[in-house]
N, C-alpha and C positions, 0 to 999 in steps of 0.2 A: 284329640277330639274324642268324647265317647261315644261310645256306640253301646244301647240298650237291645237287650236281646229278653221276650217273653218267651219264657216256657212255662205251658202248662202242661201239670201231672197227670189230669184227669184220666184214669185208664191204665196208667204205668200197676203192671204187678209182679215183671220182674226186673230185675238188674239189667238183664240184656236187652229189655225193651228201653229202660232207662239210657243206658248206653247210644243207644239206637237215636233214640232224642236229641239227647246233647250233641250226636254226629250233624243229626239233621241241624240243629235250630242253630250253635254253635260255630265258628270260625276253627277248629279244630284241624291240627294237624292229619296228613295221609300215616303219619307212624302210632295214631293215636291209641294205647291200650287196653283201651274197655273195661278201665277200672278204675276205684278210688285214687290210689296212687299216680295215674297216669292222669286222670282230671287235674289234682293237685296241682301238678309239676308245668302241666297247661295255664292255670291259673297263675302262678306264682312266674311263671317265665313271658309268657304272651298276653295274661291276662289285663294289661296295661291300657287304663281308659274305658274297661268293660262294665258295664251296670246291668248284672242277669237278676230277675225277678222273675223267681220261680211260685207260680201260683197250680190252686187246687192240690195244696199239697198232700190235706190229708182228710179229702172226702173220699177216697175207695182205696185208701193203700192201708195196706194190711198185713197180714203174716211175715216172712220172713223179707219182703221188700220194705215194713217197716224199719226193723233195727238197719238196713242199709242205709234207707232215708235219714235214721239219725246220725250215722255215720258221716254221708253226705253234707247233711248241715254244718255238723263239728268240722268237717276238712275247709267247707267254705268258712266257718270263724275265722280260723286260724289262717286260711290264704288271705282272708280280706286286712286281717291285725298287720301280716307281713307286707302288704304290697299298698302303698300310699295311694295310689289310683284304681283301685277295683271295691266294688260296690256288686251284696248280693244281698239280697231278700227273699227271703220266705211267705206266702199267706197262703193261709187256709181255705 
């Protein structure tokens, strides 16, 4: 069964607050490590039947929480190419 999860950005300016988010809005493991790699590995192992549409993603994100946001996007390509049932979206 899927289960859709909205996140919105609006506000995020660091990583840790980003972090912070994905805890909240997310199904995330108690070992979870508050990072790219650790999202990943969530995605690609648990992330089964999940559909996250991440909106307001790039009306106030800025400085160095931008190039993580791209970051972010490239690791969710690449889990969504890997995993036949997970679905993510981006809008602005």
């Amino acid at each position: 069964m899927e289960q859709v999860f909205y996140i919105d950005l609006k506000g995020i300016t660091t990583k840790e607050e980003l972090h912070a988010l994905l805890r909240k809005e997310l199904p995330l493991p108690e070992y979870y490590g508050d990072n790219l790699d650790a999202f990943y590995d969530v995605l690609t192992e648990k992330g089964e039947g999940w559909n996250i549409i991440f909106y307001n993603c790039t009306e106030t994100i800025t400085g160095d929480i931008e190039k993580y946001m791209t970051n972010l996007e490239k690791l969710c390509n690449r889990a969504v190419s890997e995993c036949d049932n997970l679905k993510i979206r981006f809008f602005p």
